[in-house]
N, C-alpha and C positions, 0 to 999 in steps of 0.2 A: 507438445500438445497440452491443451490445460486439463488439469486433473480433474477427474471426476468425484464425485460426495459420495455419500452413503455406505461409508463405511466408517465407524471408529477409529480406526488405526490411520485414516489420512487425515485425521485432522490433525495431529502433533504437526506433522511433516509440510502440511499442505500449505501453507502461508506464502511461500516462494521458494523456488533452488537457490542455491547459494553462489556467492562469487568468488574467484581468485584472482590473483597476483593482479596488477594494476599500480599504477604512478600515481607517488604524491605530488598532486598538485594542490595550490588554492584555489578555494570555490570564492570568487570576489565577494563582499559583503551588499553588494550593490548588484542585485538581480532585480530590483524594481523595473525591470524595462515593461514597457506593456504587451500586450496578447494579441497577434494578428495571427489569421490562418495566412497572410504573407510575409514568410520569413524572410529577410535579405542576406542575414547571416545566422550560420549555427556553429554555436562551438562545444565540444565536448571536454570533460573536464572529468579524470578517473582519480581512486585514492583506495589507500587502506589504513585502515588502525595500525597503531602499533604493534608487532608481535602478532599480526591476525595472519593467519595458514587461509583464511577464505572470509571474503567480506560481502553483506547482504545491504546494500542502503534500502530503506524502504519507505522514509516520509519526507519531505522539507517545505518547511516554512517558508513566510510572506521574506522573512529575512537573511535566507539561505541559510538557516540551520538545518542540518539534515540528521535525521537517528535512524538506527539499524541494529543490526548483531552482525557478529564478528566470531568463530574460531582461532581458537589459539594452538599451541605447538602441540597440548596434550590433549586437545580435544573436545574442552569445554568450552562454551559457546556462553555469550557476555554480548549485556546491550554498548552501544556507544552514542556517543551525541558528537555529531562534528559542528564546530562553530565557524561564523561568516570568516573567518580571518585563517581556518585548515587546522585550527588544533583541536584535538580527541579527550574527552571524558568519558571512561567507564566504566558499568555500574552492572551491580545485580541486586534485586530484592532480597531482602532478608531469608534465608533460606534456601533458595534457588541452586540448585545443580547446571539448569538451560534454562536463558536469558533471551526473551526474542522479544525489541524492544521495534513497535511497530507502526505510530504515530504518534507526529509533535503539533502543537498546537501554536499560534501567535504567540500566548506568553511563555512560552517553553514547556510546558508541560507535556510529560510522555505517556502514553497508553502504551501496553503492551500485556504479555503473558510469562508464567514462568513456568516450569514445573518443581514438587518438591519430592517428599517422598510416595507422596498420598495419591495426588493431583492435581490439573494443570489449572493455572488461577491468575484471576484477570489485575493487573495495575495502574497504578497512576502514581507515575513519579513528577513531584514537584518543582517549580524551580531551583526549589536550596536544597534538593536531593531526599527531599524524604519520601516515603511508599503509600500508599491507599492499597490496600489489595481486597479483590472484591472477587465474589461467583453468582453467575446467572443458576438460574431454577434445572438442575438434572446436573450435568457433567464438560469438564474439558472447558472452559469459558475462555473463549481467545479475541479480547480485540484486538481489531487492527485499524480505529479511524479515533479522533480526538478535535473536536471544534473548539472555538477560541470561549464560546462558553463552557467548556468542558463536558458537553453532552460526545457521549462516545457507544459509539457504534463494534458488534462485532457478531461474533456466532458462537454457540454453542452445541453439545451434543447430547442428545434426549431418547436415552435407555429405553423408555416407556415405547415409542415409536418407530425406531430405531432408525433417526434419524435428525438433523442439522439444523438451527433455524437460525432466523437474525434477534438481535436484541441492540434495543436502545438506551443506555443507563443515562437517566437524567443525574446534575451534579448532587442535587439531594440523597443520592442512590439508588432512586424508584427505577427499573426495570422492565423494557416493555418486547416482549416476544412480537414477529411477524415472519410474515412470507408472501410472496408473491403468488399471485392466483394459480393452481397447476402445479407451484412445484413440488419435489419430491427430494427438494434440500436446498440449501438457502444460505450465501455467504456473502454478506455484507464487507464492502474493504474500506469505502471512503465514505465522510462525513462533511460537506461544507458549514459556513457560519449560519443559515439559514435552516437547516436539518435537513437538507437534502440528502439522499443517500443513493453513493452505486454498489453496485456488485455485478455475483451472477447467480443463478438458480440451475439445479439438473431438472431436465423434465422426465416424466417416464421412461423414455429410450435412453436417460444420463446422459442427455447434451447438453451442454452449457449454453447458454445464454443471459445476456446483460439486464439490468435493472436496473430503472430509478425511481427513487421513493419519495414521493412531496413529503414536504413539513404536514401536509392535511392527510397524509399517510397512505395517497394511491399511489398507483404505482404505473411505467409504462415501461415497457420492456424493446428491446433491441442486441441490433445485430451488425455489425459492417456485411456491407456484400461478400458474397463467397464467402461465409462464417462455416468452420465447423464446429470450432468452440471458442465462444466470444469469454473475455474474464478481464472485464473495465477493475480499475482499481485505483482512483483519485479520479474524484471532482474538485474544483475550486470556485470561487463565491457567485462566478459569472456564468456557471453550468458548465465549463468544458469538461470534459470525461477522458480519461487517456486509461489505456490498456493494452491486451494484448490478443489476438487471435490465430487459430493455427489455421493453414489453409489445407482443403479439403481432403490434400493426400496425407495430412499428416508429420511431414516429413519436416518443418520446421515451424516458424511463428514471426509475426510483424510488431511491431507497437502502431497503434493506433490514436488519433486524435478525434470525439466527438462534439460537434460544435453543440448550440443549444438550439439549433432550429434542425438537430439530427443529421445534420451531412457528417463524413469521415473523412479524412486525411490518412496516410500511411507511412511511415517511416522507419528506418533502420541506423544502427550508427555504423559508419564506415568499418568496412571487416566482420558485420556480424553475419552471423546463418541461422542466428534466436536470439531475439529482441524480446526482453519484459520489462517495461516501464511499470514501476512503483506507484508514484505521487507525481501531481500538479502542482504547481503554487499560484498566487492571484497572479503574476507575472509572465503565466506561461512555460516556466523550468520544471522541467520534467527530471524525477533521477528513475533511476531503476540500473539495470544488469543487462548483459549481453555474452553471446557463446560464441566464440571465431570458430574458425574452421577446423581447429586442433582440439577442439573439446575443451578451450578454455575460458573462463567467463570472468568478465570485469563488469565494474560499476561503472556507471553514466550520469552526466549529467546534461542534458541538451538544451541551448540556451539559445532564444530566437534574438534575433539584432532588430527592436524595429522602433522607428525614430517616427515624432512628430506623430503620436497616437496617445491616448486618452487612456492612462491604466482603469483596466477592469476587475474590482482588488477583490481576491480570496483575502479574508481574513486567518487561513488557519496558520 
């Protein structure tokens, strides 16, 4: 089930569960295929870091680079970058004990969060590896989206109210707080080249439900059918939205595809009973996580086959 806000203590945790054990394979460098809701073929493609006890992918690029974090043997946790060709770099911001490295951008650039001794704080790692580290207005500043301009999206936590909102840090570092009408918390996950933005919001009863935020800064909210808790997390340049929703009894979760005219799609990868798709790319590949039947979770990558169509390109 997707978690619910309005608490402090879920926002360290709440970004995603984690993954395990899983096959290195190559992610091909060549994901450009374009974006139909008619797939003819899908292929999945799992991996881990080196040295990782449990691995989390959580963004990829126009060019199949994909970044995450990663646990290690003794339990600290560290971003990674996988490149088109399956080889791993990985990094922690200056100071960092826990590394959750959580969107990549066209030119390579990473958003994510860390924490230190003090408090959890927002990054931008560069292509030639250097850090920006940056905090929204109150506490806990965690992004998790990064556009090929580098406007990056995320949420933070605000003592005063005692509760969640979104924010938008333009690359100047200007800072813009928001929420959707109603809610009573607020978690922005993805950011297209345009500034569009999804997530989800809790309402008074802490149901989840999905959002999307124009560049003009309104906003329209949605659901798949049968929603108990909707929790989109990647758009890309063309508006599709993928995510995940639990269904009504609870008992597990789908990944979901939204088109831009609002219809859904539903999917699973072979052998899952919990499906959480991460990120889109302008190509249609989705990565995210999956839980089999034994309680164990792997990463995904789900890549549509579809020929003699017209790419509909995400830039991020």
């Amino acid at each position: 089930m997707t978690t619910h806000l309005l608490n402090s203590a879920h926002i360290a945790p709440l970004v995603r569960r984690k993954v395990v054990l899983a096959l290195c394979l190559l992610l091909p460098c060549t994901l450009g295929l374009s974006f139909s809701a008619a797939a003819q073929e899908v292929t999945y493609i799992t991996f881990d870091p080196p040295g990782s006890t449990f691995t989390q992918p959580y963004s990829i690029n126009r060019e199949g680079a994909i970044t995450g974090y990663y646990d290690d043997a003794q339990g600290y946790r560290h971003g990674f970058l996988r490149a088109c060709d399956g080889s791993f770099t990985t990094f922690d911001p200056p100071g960092s004990f826990y590394t959750l490295a959580t969107a990549i951008n066209a030119r390579g650039e990473i958003a994510g969060y860390y924490q230190d001794q003090t408090a959890t704080h927002g990054f931008l790692r560069s292509r030639d590896g250097t850090f920006t580290t940056f905090d929204a207005p109150g506490c806990c500043t965690e992004p998790n989206s990064i556009n090929r301009e580098g406007t990056i999206s995320g949420y933070y936590f605000d003592y005063s109210g005692n509760v969640v909102h979104g924010f938008l840090r333009a690359r100047d570092g200007t800072i813009t707080s928001f929420d959707p009408p109603g809610a009573a918390g607020t978690l922005p996950q993805s950011i297209n080249q345009v500034g569009a933005i999804t997530g989800y919001y809790a309402d008074a009863q802490s149901v989840n439900h999905g959002f999307l935020r124009a560049p003009d800064g309104t906003f329209t909210t949605f659901d798949p059918p049968g929603a108990a808790n909707t929790d989109p997390t990647g758009i890309n340049q063309a508006g599709y939205i993928t995510g995940d929703d639990s269904y009504a009894n609870g008992a597990t979760a789908y990944g979901f595809l939204r088109s831009p005219d609002g219809t859904f799609i539903t999917f699973d990868p072979p052998g899952s009973v919990l499906t959480k798709p991460a990120s889109i790319n302008s190509a249609g590949a989705i990565t995210g996580w999956y839980q089999d039947a034994n309680f164990i979770e792997h990463g995904f990558v789900r890549i549509e086959d579809k020929r003699d169509e017209d790419e509909q390109g995400d830039k991020n």
